[in-house]
C-alpha positions as CSV (number, residue, x, y, z in Angstrom):
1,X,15.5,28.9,-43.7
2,X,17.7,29.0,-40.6
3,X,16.4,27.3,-37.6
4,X,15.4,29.7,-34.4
5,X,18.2,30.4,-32.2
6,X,17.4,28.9,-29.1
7,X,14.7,25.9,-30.5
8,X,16.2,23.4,-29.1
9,X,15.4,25.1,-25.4
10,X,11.8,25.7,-26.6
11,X,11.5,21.9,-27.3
12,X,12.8,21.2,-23.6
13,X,10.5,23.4,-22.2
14,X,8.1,22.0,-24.0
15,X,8.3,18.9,-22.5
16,X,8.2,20.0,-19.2
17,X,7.6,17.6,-16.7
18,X,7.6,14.7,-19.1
19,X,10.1,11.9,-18.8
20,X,11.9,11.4,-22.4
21,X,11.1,8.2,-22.4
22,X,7.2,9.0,-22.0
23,X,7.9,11.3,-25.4
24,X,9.5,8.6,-26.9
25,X,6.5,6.1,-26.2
26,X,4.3,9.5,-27.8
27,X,6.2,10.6,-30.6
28,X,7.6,6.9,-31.9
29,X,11.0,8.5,-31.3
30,X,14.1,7.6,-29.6
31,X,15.0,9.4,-26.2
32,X,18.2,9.6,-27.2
33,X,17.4,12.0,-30.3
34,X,14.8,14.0,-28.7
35,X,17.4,14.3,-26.3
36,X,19.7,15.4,-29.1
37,X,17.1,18.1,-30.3
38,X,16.9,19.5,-27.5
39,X,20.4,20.1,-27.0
40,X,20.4,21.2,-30.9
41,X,23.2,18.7,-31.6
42,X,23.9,15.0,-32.3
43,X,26.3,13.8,-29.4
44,X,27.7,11.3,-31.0
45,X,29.1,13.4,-33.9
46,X,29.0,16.5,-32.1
47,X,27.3,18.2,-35.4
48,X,24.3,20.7,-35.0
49,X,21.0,19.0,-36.1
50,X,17.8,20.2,-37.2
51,X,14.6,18.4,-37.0
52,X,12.7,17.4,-40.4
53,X,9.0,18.5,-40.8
54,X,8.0,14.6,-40.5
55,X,9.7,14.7,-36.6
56,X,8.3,18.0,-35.8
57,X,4.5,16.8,-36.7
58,X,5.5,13.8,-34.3
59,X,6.6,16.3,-31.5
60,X,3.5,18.0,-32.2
61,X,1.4,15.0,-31.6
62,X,3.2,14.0,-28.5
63,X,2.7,17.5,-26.8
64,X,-0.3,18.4,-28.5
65,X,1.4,21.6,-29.9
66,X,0.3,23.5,-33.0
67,X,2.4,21.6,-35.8
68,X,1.8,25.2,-37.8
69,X,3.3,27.1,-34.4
70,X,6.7,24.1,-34.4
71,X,7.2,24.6,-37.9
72,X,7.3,28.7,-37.4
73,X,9.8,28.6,-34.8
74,X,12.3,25.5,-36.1
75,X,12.4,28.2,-39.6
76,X,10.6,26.2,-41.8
77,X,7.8,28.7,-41.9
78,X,7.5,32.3,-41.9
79,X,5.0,34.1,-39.9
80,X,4.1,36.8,-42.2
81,X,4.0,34.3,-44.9
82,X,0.2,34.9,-46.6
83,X,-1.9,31.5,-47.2
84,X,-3.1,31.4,-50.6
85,X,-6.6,29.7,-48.8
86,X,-8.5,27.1,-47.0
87,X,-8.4,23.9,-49.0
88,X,-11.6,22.7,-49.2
89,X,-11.8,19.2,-49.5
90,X,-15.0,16.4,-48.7
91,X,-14.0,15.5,-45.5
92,X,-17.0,13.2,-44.6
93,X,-16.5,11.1,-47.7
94,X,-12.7,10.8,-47.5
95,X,-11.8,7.1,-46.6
96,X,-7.8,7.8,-46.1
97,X,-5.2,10.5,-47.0
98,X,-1.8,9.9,-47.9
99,X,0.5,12.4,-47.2
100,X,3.8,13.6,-49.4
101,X,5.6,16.9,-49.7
102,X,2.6,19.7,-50.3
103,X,0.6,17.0,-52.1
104,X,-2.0,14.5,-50.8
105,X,-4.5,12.4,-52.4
106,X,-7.3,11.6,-50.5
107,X,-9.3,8.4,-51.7
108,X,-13.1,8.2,-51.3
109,X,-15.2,5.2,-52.7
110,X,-15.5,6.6,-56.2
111,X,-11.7,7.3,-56.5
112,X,-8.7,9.4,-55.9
113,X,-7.9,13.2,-56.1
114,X,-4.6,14.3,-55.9
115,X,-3.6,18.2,-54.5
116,X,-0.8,20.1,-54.2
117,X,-0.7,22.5,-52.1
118,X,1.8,25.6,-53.1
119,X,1.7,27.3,-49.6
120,X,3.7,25.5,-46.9
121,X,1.5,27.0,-44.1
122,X,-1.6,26.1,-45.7
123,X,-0.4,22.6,-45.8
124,X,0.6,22.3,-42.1
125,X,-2.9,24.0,-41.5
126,X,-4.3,21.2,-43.2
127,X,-2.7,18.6,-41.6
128,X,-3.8,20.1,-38.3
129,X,-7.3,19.9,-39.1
130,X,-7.5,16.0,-39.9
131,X,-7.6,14.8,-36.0
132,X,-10.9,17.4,-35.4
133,X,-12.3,15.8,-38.5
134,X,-11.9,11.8,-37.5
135,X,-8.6,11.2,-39.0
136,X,-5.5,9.4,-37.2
137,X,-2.3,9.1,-38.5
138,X,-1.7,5.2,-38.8
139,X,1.6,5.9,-40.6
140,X,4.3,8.0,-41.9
141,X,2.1,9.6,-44.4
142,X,-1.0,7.5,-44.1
143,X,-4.4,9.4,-42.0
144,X,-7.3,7.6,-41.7
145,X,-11.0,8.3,-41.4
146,X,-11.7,6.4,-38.4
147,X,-15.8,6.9,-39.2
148,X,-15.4,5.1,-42.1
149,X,-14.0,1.8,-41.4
150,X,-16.3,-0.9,-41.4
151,X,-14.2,-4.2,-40.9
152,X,-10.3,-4.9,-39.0
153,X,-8.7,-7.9,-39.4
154,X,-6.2,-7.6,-36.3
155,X,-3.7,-9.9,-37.5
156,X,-2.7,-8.6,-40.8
157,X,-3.3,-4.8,-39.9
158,X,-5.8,-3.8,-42.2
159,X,-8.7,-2.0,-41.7
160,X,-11.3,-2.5,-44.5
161,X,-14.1,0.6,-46.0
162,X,-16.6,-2.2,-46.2
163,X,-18.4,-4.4,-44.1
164,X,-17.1,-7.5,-46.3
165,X,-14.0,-7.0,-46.4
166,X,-13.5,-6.9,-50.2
167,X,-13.0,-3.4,-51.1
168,X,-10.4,-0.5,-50.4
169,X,-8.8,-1.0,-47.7
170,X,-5.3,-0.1,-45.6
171,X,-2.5,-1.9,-43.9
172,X,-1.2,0.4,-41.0
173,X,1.7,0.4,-39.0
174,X,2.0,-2.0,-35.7
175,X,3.3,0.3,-33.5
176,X,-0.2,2.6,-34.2
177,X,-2.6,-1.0,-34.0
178,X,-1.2,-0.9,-30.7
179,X,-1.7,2.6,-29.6
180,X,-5.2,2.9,-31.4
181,X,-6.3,-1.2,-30.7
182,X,-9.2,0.3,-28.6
183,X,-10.3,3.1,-30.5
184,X,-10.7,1.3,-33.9
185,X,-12.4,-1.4,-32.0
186,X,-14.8,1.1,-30.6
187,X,-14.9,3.1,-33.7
188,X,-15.7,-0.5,-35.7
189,X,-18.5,-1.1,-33.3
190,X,-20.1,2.6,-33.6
191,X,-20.0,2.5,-37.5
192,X,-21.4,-0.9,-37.8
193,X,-24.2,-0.5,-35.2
194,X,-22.8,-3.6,-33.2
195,X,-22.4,-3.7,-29.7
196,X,-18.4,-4.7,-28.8
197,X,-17.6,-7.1,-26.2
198,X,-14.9,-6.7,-24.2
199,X,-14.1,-10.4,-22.8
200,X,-12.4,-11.8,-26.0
201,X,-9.7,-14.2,-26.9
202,X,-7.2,-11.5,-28.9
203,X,-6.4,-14.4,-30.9
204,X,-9.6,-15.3,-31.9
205,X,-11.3,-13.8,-35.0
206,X,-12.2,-10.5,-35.2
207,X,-15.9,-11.8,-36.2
208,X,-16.3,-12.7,-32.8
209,X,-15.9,-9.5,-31.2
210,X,-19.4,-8.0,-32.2
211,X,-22.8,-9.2,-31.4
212,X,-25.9,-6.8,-33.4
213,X,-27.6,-4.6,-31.4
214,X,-31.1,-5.5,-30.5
215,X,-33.5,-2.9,-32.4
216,X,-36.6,-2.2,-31.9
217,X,-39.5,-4.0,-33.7
């Protein structure tokens, strides 16, 4: 499919006020190429360029724009297209997602199931449903159920389904442990029942961030 005549100036508007630079910090994109999108061409080559599905769901983020709505008007989706259905899937026992061309496999505690999804636009519908249900992308094409986790270890990036530390577990990307450092911490504290405090050493263990909540007798 052709992309829309005129996307790049949708993107730019899009932005709005926005500095490129803030989008960059956002989107985990360089200025430079959002730049480049927006002008439809790479200025360093002078050729016309198009941006993937993967950097649209990242512009998406950024802007908080319907990834479903971007993907309609760069021509990867057709409006009229019909979705073949919801996909229903056990979203409060899925531990993590990953993510591949209109397949995932979502992992719970008893094991995997893989899908594959024939309809593009049931697919990006999907994918815009996993932030309302807990999930944050901690990679390329890793989502997470933040409700889930039950243990981080900070300096190795993994973020463990139980409370020991021995089970499933993930390894996500650095640049999201920064951007999400205080949301698993207060996600970790909520899901373990521990109270998190706030005046720590971040090179201490992570052990030594919680204290148990006092419950009634």
């Amino acid at each position: 499919m052709q992309q829309r005549e005129g996307f790049g100036k949708f993107l730019e508007n899009l932005r709005g006020k926005m500095s490129l630079r803030e989008v960059a910090h956002k989107s985990g994109l360089s200025h430079a190429y959002i730049r480049d999108l927006e002008l439809e061409r790479n200025r360093s080559t002078n050729e016309k360029i198009k941006p993937s599905p993967d950097t649209l769901k990242k512009l998406s983020d950024a802007y908080n724009f319907s990834y479903t709505e971007l993907m309609e008007k760069a021509g990867y989706l057709e409006k009229e297209s019909a979705p073949s259905g919801n996909i229903d899937v056990p979203f409060h026992d899925i531990l993590f997602i990953q993510v591949s061309s209109r397949e995932f496999t979502y992992h719970t505690y008893m094991g995997k199931t893989s899908i594959n999804v024939k309809s593009l636009i049931d697919f990006s519908r999907f994918l815009d449903k996993l932030d309302d249900q807990g999930f944050k992308k901690m990679d390329t094409d890793l989502f997470v159920n933040l409700n889930m986790i039950q243990k981080y270890i900070e300096n190795e990036g993994k973020l463990y389904f139980d409370p020991l530390g021995i089970g499933k577990h993930v390894i996500i990307a650095a640049t999201k442990q920064m951007k999400y450092h205080d949301l698993l911490l207060r996600h970790l504290a909520r899901n373990t029942g521990k109270t998190l405090n706030y005046s720590f050493d971040r090179s201490s263990s992570m052990e030594s961030l919680f204290t148990p909540l006092k419950r009634p007798i």
